[in-house]
N, C-alpha and C positions, 0 to 999 in steps of 0.2 A: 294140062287138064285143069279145069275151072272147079277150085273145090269153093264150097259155102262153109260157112263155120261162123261164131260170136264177133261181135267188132272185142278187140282188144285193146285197151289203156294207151297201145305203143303204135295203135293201127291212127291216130288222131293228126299228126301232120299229114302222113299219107291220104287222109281222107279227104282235108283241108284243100289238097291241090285237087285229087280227084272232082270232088264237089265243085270247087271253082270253076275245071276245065267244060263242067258239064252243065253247071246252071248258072248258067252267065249272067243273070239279072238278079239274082241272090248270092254274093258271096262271103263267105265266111270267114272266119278266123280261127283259132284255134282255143281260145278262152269262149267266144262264142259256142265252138263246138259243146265246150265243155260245159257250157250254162244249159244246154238242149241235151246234153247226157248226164252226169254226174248231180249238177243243177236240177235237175227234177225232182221234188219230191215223193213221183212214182216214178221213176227212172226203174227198168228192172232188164238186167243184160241179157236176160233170153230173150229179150225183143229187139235185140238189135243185131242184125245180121249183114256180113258182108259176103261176096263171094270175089274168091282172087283168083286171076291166073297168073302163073312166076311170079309172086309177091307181089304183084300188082292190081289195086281193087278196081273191080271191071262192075261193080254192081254192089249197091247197101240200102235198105230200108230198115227205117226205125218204126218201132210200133208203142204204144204207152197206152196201161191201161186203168181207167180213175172211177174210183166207187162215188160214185153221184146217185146214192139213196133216192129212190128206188132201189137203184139198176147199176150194173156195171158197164161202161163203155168203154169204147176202144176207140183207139187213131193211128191211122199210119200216120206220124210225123214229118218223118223228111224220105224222101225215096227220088235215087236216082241211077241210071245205067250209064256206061260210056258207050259216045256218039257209034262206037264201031263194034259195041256188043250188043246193041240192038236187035230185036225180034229174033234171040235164041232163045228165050222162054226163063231167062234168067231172074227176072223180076216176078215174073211168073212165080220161080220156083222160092224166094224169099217170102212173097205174098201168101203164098200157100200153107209155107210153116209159121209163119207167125199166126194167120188168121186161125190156122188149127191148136195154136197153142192158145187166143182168144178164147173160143170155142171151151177149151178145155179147163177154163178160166172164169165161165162163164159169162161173157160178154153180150149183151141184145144187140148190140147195134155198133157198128165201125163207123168213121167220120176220116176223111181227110183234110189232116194238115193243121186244122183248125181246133187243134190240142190245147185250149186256154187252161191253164194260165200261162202255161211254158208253153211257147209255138214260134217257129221260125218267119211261118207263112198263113195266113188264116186264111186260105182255101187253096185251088192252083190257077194260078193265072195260066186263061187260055194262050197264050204265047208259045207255053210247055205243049203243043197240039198232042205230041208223042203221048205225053202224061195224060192228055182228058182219054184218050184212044184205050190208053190202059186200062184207067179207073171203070170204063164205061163198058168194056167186054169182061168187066171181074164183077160184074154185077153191083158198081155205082150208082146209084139215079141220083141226078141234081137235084138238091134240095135249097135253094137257094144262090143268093149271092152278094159280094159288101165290097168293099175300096179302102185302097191308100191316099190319103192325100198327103200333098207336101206342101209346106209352109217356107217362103222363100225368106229366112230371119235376115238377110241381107236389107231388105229396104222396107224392114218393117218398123215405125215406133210401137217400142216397147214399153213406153214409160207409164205406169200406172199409177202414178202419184196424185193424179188430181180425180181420178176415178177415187182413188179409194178413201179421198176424202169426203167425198158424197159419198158415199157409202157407210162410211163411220156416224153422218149426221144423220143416219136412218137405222142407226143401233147394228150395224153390220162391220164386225173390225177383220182385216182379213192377215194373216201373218204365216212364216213360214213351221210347219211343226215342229216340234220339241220331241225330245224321248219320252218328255211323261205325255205326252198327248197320246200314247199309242192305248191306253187302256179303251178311251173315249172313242180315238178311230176304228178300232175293232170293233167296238159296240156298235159305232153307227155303220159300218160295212157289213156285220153281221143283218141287223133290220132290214138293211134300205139294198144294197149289194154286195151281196154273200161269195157273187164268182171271184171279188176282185183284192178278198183278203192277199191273197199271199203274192199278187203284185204289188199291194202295197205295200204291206210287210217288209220287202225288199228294198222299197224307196226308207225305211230306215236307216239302213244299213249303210248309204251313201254317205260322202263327207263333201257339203254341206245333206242333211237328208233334203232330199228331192223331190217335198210333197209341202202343198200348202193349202191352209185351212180358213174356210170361213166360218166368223163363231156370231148370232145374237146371243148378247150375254155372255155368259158361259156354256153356252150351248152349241156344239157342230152342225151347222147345216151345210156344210159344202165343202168339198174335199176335190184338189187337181194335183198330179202326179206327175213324173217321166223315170225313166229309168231303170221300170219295174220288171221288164222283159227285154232279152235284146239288148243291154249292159253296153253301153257305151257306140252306140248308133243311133244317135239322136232321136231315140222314140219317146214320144210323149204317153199321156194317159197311163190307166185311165183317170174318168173325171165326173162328178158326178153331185147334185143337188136333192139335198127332202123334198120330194114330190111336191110340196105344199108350201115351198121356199121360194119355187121356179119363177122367173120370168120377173126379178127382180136386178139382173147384170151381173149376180155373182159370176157367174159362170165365165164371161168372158174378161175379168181380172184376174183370178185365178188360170184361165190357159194362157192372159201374156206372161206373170209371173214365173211360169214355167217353160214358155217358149224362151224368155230371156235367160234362166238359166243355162237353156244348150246353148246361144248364143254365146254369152259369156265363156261358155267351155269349149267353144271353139267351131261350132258346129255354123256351116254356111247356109243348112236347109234343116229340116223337123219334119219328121213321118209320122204320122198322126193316121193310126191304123185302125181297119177294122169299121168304120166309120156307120154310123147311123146319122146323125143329124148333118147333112151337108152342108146348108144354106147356114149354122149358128159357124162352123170353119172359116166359113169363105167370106163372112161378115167380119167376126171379129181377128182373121190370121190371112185373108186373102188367101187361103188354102184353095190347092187344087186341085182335082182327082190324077194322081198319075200311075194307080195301078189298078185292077180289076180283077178279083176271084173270083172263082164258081165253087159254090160248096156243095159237096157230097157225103153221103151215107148209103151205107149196107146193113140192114137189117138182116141179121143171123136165125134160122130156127130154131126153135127149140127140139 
């Protein structure tokens, strides 16, 4: 008999193989698990559900839900069934209690997948055909859609040294941050983008930290990252210029200086997620598009 109940501390290898055996183009680890549960700063365990048959997970959806003033929202995060539990309603029946605990939580609106700042997958790749089928008979509508690109750091120069010296002779000096620069990063994340504090935050934490800045003067205009989400899977970003800085090449020293560090650490490719501007990628990183999500939401009534 297939009971549902909380994911547990001790249920996280077990999920590791589960998830793997079932999303074969995402797979995970078990420190990653733990970055996507534990690792959230709304991580909250009544939204994380599994359902087992003989101690074995046949079905789990995670849910997370973040006060973004206004409004309270919601995401399923990660949700998957096994290939042979398929169409018993079991996802069904996980969707149902989390969404009703939303509800009870007051949430306006549900999103899939695309849970920033903590998120596995920023939307579902239609690949998962099962997953769009799902989302679309639970009362989903597409609301969009964005891409992965990959940067192939094998037969890329990375060397930045002669950029940054034109750069420096137009009052632009660009270096890796420091711990005391974080008062200054905050402040400019908070102005200019507010979503990407607490990815970046994170790139603190790293050893060497993982974020590097561009300053006129003493001044921040421009900030590129990796390692902010996603911990040790060679994701870049994000990355980001004062509006009024743009279109001056910081932009593309700052993502080699950061491509070169996953290289350095070992990494034979860079997933550069999520993506808006594709043609600054594919200029300065030869980036490529090699994944594709569709994003959805569910508007809940009041």
């Amino acid at each position: 008999m297939v009971e549902i109940r909380l994911v547990e501390k001790s249920d996280l290898e077990n999920l590791q193989e589960f998830w793997n055996r079932n999303v074969v183009n995402d797979p995970i680890t078990v420190p990653l698990l733990e970055e996507k549960f534990q690792g959230d700063p709304d991580y909250t365990p009544k939204l994380n559900l599994v359902a087992v048959d003989n101690s074995r997970i046949v079905s789990f959806m995670q849910g997370i839900v973040r006060e973004l003033p206004p409004e309270k929202r919601g995401w399923i995060k990660m949700f998957a069934t096994d290939v042979h539990y398929r169409r018993q309603g079991l996802a069904t029946q996980l969707f149902e209690q989390i969404e009703n605990e939303m509800r009870r939580q007051g949430v306006s609106r549900i999103g899939m997948l695309d849970s920033a700042p903590n998120y596995l997958q920023p939307g579902i790749d239609p690949f998962y055909t099962e997953a769009v089928a799902f989302v679309e008979r639970h009362g989903f509508r597409r609301c969009g859609d964005t891409s992965n690109l990959k940067a192939d750091l094998k037969k890329l120069n990375l060397d930045t040294q002669a950029e940054e010296l034109e750069a420096l002779k137009r009052g632009i000096t660009i270096r890796r941050a420091v711990e005391s620069d974080r008062p200054q990063v905050t402040a400019f994340l908070a102005r200019y983008f507010l979503a990407w504090i607490y990815e970046v935050s994170n790139m603190f934490q790293n050893n060497p930290i993982s974020l590097h800045l561009a300053f006129m003067g003493d001044k921040l205009v421009a900030f590129s990252g990796h390692n902010g989400n996603n911990f040790n899977t060679g994701w870049f970003g994000p990355m980001g210029t004062n509006p009024h800085k743009r279109g001056l090449g910081i932009g593309g020293i700052l993502l080699k200086r950061c491509l070169n560090d996953t290289k350095l650490a070992g990494f034979e490719y860079s997933i550069i997620p999520w993506v808006g501007p594709i043609p600054f990628y594919m200029h300065y990183a030869d980036a490529h598009v090699c994944r594709v999500f569709w994003r959805y939401e569910k508007r809940l009534l009041k």
